[in-house]
N, C-alpha and C positions, 0 to 999 in steps of 0.2 A: 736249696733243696726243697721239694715240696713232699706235704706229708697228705698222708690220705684223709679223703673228709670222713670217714666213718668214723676215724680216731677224735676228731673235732667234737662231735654227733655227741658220740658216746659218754664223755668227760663228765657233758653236761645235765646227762640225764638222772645223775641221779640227785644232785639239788634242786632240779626242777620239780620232780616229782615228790617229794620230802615235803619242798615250802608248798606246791601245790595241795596237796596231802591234808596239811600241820591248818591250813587256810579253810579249805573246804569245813575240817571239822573242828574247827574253832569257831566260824561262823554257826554253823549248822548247829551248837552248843550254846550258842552265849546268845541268837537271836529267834530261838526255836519257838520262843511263843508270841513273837511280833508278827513273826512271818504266817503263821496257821491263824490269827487271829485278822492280818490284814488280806490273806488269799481269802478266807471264809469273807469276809465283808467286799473284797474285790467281786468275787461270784455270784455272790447273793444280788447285787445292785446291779452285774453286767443282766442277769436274767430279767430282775423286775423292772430295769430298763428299754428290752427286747420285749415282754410284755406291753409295757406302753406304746412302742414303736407298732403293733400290731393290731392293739388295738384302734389307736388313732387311725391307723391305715386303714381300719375294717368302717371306720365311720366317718372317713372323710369324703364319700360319695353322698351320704346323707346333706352334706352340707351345697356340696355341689349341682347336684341334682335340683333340691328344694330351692337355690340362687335363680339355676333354670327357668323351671317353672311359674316362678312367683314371678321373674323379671317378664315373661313372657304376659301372662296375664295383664302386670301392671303398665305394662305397654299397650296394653289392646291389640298384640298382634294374634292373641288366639282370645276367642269368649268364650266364657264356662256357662255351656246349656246344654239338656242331654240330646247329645247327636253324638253319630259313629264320628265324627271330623274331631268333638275334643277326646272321645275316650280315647282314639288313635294318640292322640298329644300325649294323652296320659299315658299311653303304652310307648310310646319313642321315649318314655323319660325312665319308667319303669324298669322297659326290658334291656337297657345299657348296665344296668349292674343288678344282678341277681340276689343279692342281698337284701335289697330295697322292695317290700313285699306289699305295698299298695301307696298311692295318690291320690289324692282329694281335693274337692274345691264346696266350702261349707258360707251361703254367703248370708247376707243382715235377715231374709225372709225367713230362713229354717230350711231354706232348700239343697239339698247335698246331691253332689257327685262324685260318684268313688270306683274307681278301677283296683282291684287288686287282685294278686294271687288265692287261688280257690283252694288250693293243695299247697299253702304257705310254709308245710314242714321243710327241716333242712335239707333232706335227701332230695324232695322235691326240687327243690331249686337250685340244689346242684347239679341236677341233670338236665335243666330248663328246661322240662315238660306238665309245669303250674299250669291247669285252665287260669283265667282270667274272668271276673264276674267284675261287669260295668255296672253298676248300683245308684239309680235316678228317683231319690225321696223328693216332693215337689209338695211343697206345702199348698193347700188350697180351700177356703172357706167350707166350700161346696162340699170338694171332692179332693182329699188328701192321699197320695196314694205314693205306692214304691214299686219301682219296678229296676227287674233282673234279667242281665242280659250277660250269657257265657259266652268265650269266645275261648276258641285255642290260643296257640301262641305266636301265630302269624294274624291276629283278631280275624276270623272266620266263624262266622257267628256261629253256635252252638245249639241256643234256646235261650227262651225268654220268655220271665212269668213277672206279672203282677199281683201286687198285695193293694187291698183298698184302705188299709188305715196304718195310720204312718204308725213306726215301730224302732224310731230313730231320731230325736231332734238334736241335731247336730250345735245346738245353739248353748245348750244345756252341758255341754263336756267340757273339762277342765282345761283343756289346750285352748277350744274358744275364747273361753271366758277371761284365760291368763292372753293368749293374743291379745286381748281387745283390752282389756287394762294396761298391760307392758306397749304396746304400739311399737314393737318391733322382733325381728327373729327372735327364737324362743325353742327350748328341747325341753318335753317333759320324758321322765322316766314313771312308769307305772304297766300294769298289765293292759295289752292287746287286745281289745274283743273284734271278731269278726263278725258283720255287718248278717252274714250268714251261719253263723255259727257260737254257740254258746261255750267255746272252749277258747281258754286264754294265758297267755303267754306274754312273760316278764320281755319290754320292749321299746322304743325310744318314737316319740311325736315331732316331728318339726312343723312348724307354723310358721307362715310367712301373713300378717297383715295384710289384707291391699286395700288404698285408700285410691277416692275419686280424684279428679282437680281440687275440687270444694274441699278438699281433706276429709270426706266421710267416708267411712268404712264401707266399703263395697264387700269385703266377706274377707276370707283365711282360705289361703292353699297352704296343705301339710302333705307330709310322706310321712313311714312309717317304715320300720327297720327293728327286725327281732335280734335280742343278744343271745341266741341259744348259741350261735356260731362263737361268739364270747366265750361261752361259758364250757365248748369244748374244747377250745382253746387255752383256757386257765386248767382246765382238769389235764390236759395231756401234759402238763409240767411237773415235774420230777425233781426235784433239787433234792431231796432226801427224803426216806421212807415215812417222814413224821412231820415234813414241811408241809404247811398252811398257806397258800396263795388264795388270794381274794382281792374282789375292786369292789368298794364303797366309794359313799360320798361324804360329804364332810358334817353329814346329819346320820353317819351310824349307819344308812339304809344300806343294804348287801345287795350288790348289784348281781354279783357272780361269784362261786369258791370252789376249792375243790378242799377232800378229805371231811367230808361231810355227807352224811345221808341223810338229811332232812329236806322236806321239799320247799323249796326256796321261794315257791308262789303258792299262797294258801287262800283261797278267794280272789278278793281284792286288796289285800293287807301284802306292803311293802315289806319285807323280811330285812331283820337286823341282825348285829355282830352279836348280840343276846344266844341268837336265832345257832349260830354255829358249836354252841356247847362249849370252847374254850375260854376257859378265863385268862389264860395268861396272851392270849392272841388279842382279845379284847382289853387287858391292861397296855400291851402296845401302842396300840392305836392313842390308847391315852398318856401316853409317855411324846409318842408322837407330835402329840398337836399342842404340848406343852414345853418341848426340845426345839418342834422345828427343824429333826437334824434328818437326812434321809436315811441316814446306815447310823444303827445306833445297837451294842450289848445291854442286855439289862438281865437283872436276878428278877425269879419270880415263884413264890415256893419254894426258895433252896435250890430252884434251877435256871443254869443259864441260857441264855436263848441270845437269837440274833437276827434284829427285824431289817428289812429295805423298804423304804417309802420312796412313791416316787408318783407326783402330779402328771396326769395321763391330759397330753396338748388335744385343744382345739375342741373339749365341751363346750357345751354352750346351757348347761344350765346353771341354775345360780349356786349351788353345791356343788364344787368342784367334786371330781372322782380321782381317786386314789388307789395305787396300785401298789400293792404291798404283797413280802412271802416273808414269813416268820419261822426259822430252823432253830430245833433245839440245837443250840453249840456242841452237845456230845456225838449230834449224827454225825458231823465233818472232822473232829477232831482223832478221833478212835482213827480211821482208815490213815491220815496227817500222819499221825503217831507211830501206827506200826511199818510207814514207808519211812520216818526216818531212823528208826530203829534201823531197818535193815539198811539203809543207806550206811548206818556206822558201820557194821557188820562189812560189808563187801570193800569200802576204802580204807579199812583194816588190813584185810586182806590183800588191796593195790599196793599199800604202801609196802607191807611185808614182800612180796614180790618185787615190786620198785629195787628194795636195796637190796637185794640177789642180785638184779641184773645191773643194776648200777655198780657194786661193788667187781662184779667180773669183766664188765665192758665201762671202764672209765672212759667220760669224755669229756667235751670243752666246746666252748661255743667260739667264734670268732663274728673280727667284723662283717668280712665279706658276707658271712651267711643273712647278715641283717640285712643288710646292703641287695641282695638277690633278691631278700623278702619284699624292701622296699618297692624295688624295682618292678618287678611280679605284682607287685599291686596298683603300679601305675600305669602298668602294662595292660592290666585290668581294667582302668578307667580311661584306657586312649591317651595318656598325658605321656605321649610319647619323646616327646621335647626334654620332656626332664630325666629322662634314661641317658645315664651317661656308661660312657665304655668304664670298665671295673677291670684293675689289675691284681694279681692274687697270686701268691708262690703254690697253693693249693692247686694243684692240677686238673682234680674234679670241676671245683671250682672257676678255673680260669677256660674254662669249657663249655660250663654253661654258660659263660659271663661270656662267652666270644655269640655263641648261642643264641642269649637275648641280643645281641645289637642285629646279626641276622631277623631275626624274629619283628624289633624295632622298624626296618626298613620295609618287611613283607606288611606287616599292617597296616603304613604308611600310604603303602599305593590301594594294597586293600581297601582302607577304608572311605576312600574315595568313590567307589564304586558299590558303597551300600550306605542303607539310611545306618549313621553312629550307635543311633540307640540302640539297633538292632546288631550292630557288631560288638558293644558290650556286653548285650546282654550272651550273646553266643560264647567271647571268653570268660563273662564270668558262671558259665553254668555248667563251661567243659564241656558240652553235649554237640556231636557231628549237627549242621544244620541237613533235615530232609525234609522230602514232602509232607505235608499235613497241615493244620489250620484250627482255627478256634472261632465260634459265633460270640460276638460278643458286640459291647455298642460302643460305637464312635463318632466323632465328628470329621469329616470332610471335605476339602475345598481345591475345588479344580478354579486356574484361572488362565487366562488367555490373552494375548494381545491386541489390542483391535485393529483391523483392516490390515495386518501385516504382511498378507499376503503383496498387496500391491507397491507397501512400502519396500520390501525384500528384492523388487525386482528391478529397482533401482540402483542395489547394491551389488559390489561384489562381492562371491560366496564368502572372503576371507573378511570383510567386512559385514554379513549377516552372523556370521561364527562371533566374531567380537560383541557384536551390539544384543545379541542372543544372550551372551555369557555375563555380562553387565547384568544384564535383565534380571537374568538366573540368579545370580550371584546377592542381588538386593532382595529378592523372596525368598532364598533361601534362608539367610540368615534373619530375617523375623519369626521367618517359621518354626527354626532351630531355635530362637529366643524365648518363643512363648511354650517351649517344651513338645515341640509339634516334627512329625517324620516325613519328610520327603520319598515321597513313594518313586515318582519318574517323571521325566520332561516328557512331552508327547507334542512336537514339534517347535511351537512356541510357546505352548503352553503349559502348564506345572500339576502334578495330582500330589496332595498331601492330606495328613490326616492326624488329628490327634487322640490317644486314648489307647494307642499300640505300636510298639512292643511293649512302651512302659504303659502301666494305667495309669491314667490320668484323670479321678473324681470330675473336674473342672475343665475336660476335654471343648466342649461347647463355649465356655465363654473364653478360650485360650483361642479358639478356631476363631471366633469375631473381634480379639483383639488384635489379631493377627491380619486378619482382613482390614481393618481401620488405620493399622500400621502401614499397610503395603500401599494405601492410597497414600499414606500422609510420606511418604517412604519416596513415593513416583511422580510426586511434583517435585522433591527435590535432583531426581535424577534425570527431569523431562526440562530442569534448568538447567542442569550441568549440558545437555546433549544441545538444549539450543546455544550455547555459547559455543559447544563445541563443531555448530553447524548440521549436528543429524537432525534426523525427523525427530518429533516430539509424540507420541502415541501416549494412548489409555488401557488401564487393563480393567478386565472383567473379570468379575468372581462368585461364584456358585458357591454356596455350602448349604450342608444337608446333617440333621445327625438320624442314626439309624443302626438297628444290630445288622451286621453285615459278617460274611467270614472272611478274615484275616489269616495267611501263614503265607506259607512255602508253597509256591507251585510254580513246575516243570518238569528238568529231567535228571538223571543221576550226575550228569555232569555240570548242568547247569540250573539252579534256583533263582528264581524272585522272588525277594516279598512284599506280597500286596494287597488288596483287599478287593473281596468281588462279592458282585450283590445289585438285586434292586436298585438299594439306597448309594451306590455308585454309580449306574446309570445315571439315575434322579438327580443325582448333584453335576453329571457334566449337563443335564437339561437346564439345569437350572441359570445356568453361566450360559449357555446359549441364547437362555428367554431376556438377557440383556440387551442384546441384537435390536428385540421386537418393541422392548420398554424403553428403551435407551437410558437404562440405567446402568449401574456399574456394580456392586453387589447386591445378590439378593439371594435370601437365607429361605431354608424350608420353615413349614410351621414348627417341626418337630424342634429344631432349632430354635426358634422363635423363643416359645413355652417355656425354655428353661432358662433363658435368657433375657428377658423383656424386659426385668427391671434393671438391667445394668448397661444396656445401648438406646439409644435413639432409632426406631423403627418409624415404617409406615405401611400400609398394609398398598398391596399393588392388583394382585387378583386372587381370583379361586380356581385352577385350572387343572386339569387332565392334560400330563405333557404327554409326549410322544413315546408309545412303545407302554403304557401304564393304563389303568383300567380306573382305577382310586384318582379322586380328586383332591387336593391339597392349598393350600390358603397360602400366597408369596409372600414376601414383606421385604423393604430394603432395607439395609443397612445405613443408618446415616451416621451413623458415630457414639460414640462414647458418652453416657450421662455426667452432667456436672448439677454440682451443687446448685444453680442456679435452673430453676423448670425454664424450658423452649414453648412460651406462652404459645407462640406463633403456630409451632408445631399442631401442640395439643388442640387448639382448635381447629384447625385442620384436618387432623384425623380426627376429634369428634362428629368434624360435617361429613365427611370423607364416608366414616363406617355408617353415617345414617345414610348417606345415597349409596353405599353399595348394598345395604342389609335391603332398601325399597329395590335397588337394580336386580340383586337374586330371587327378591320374591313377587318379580314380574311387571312392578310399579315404573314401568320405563317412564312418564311422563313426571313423576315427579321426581323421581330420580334424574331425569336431565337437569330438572330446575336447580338443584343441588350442584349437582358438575358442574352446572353453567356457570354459577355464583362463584365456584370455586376459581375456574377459570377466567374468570374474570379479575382476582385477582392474582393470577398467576400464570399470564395469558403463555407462557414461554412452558408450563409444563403439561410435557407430551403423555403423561398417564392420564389427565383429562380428557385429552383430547378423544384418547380411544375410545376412554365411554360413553362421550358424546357421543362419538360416531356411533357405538355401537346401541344405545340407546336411538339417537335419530331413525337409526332401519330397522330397531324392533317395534318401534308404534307405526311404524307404515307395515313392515310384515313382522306381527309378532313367531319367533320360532315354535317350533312341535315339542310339545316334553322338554318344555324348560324344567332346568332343573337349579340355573344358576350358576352352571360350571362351563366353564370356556377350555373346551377341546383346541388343544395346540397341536399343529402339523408343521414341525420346521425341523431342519435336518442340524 
């Protein structure tokens, strides 16, 4: 005889809800001040952690930028003299990040050049419409003089005035003098002055040395980067009405704060934790740097407080900075206190309700119910093998249990015919799949068979179905391995992608271990086929990473999901341009850049493919890094990027010399070869508006 589930249901609800109840506010009692004292220090340290992450982020172009520059000069491939040819230099470095509000080059005679922003304020440059004033101090016995030269923001000259007595020696300022002592990069923090202007603003120096062969100082290239963007940035945080956020250094100086009206630049005089009027803010700091600890309680006056310290990555001066917010304990705890109050108050009331309805609807739990639950949840993860049929006197029960194995079998053929990820995520969200889609960044790799066309016509169709399905069958499952979605086969060739439906942080280096895989994957499958007498083929592979949009598109009856974009173009180009390289993977730069230190690359060209307007830098894939450096390699691409840095900027005659060398000792590869050739026909016809980039036309 079977009995009803609801009588089952019922039985059990009311001990569930009693121990659930008795549990809640037992906990909620006996850990009440662990919990508000580790949420308030969880909070505090996720902010001044987010904090640091922004600020580095704000000043990681300083360091970038100033690499730039300095590497360029110290190469000789630009001279710093005043001419529109270097202020231009200084404005290709400038106007790539708007933060960064002048460049300079100050060298051993006292002669400075300096390009910067004229209207340096923040508005200004958030809306990129700073003049730009080139500034040429030229020290001279005779006749020492300065001159100004304004340009918009595409440098289009403006005006230009001269001063005859210099009002400037660059030789004489702190960053100088600390370059030329330290003999290497260097960040000072102090007030700003403008070359033009007597108004000045808390702000950071970088200095870059540059030395001759002889080792003597040829002069200092610096940039220059204001922290008011900082400093609005600390002010707009809010952690409580009476919270104190500030970044010093580890000499007390106050970089930026907020809940303070004082003005934090008064001359030239660096402003201190004095300078903020708190005492117990400034006993912090000294609790601080005597603990070592980053999240630390202390008393101060009979009040408690709650500091977060936390070392802000990638300064560069010799006083670290420190990013700290200090809450009175009573701001967080007060609002803590009266949500668990009324949290007792309402599960008071649950439970009192609970045994009404428990006491009038008794019920009982059973196996089978656990047994459905199981099921249902490996129903949920595709672990549909392990669904086994369930018998049950319950008749609800044996209902749905007939139910699930129906269900077991539909998913079965289903999920064959969509990428997994994508059908768990559909059951576990409950949601009808429809049309629509999401921008977001991924990595992608199209790959293909080589010359299969001609090998295919040798078979018959039942036998290219077979030798197709092998094919398939061996990239599928690395791609599924390295947590990657199979988008679609597209003849012989395969489109996938990682970073969606699931995200995947690590999408880029999962797409190129996956690519290393599939080679190391296709010699053993191109031995099994020569034993088994087929043809032995190669594949090619493309990847790209890029925001592209990803979802659902077609029609009401039928969906794919897939991703469309540029950066999918781009990638089936890319696995094309193996054709012309006769290579076998090659990755875009975007790819490249986030990945370079955990494969074996080699850079291949700089090209405009087909259907694209933007140029892009190739590189192949050679494999996976091991413990052990590829001396071999590294010098190769050392020669390698010096003949193609002389090949882009026109040097065709030494740049063969380069290639030749190369090829010589590597007479067998065909990426030489090309740029011989193509070096050979540029010194007999050099091309029109070069610009270094090789426009590709291949289908």
């Amino acid at each position: 005889m079977k009995i009803s589930i609801r009588f089952s249901i019922l039985s059990i609800l009311l001990t569930l809800l009693i121990g659930a109840s008795l549990f809640i506010v037992s906990v909620n009692y006996f850990t009440l001040d662990n919990i508000l004292i580790k949420t308030t220090e969880d909070t505090i340290e996720q902010v001044s952690g987010k904090v640091g992450e922004q600020v580095a982020r704000y000043l990681q172009p300083l360091n970038h930028f100033s690499y730039i520059g300095a590497n360029f000069i110290s190469n000789e491939v630009i001279t710093p003299e005043p001419s529109i040819t270097f202020a231009k230099f200084l404005h290709g470095i400038i106007s790539d990040e708007t933060a960064i509000i002048s460049a300079f080059w100050a060298d051993t005679k006292g002669d400075l050049y300096q390009l910067e922003k004229a209207e340096n304020t923040l508005q200004a440059i958030k809306t990129e419409k700073a003049k730009l004033v080139y500034t040429n101090i030229i020290v001279d016995p005779n006749n020492t003089r300065s001159t100004e030269s304004t340009y918009d923001a595409d440098m289009n000259l403006i005006g230009s005035k001269e001063t005859p007595a210099a009002i400037f020696d660059p030789r004489f300022r702190p960053w100088y003098q600390q370059a030329k002592l330290k003999k290497h990069y260097a960040w000072f923090v102090y007030p700003l002055v403008s070359l033009g202007s007597k108004k000045s603003e808390l702000g950071i120096t970088a200095v870059y040395p540059i030395y001759n062969k002889s080792s003597q100082l040829r002069g200092v290239f610096g940039m220059e980067i204001p922290l008011d963007a900082i400093s609005d940035f600390v002010g707009g945080i809010k952690v409580t009405k009476n919270s104190v956020v500030f970044i010093c250094d580890d000499e007390e100086r106050l970089i930026t704060a907020y809940s303070s009206n004082i003005n934090l630049l008064e001359g030239y005089r660096m402003p201190k934790l004095d300078d903020l009027g708190f005492a117990w803010v400034k006993y912090s700091f000294f609790l601080y740097r005597e603990k070592h600890t980053p999240v630390f309680i202390y008393d101060y006056d009979g009040k408690k407080y709650i500091a977060a310290y936390g070392k802000i990555p990638g300064i560069k001066t010799e006083a670290g900075w420190n990013i700290s917010i200090v809450t009175p304990y009573q701001d967080i705890v007060d609002p803590l206190q009266r949500g668990i109050f009324l949290s007792f108050i309402f599960i008071f009331i649950v439970v009192i309700a609970g045994v009404v309805l428990s006491i009038v609807f008794s019920s009982g739990v059973s196996k089978p119910i656990v047994k459905l639950a199981k099921d249902a949840e490996l129903i949920c993860q595709l672990k549909l093998e392990e669904v086994k049929q369930l018998y049950s006197r319950i008749k609800e029960i044996a209902y749905i249990a007939d139910n699930f194995m129906k269900m077991k079998s539909a998913l079965s053929s289903f999920q064959r015919y969509m990428p997994i990820a994508l059908v768990k995520n559909l059951i576990s969200s409950g949601k009808v799949a429809e049309v629509g889609g999401e921008t977001k960044e991924i990595t992608l790799l199209f790959s293909d068979i080589e010359n299969f066309t001609p090998i295919s016509e040798n078979m018959s169709p039942q036998k290219v179905m077979q030798y197709l399905s092998e094919y398939f069958q061996t990239i599928t499952k690395v791609i599924i391995d390295t947590s990657g979605t199979v988008d679609k086969y597209i003849g012989d060739g395969a489109m996938a992608f990682w970073g969606a439906p699931i995200d995947d942080a690590q999408h880029a280096l999962h797409a190129c271990q996956a690519a290393v895989h599939i080679q190391a994957v296709f010699v053993q499958l191109n031995e099994k086929w020569r034993r088994e007498g087929n043809p032995q083929v190669a594949t090619r592979i493309g990847i790209n990473t890029g925001r592209i949009i990803i979802g659902n598109v077609g029609s009401d009856d039928r969906l794919s999901y897939t991703a469309l974009g540029d950066d999918v173009n781009l990638t089936s180009r890319l696995e094309s341009l193996n054709k012309i390289y006769k290579t076998y993977t090659l990755v875009s730069e975007n790819t490249y850049k986030i990945v370079k230190d955990r494969f074996k690359f080699r850079l291949i060209d700089k090209v405009i493919v087909k259907g694209k307007k933007q140029s892009i830098y190739v590189y192949e894939l050679l494999g996976e890094k091991t413990d052990t450096p590829d001396l071999q390699l590294e010098q190769y691409n050392k020669v390698f990027q010096e003949a193609f840095t002389l090949y882009e900027h026109g040097m065709w005659e030494k740049a063969l010399q380069l290639f030749s060398e190369l090829a010589n000792k590597s007479p067998q590869d065909h990426i030489l070869q090309i740029f011989i050739e193509r070096c050979q026909v540029f010194c007999k016809t050099p091309p029109d508006n070069w610009t270094g980039v090789w426009v590709m036309d291949h289908k």
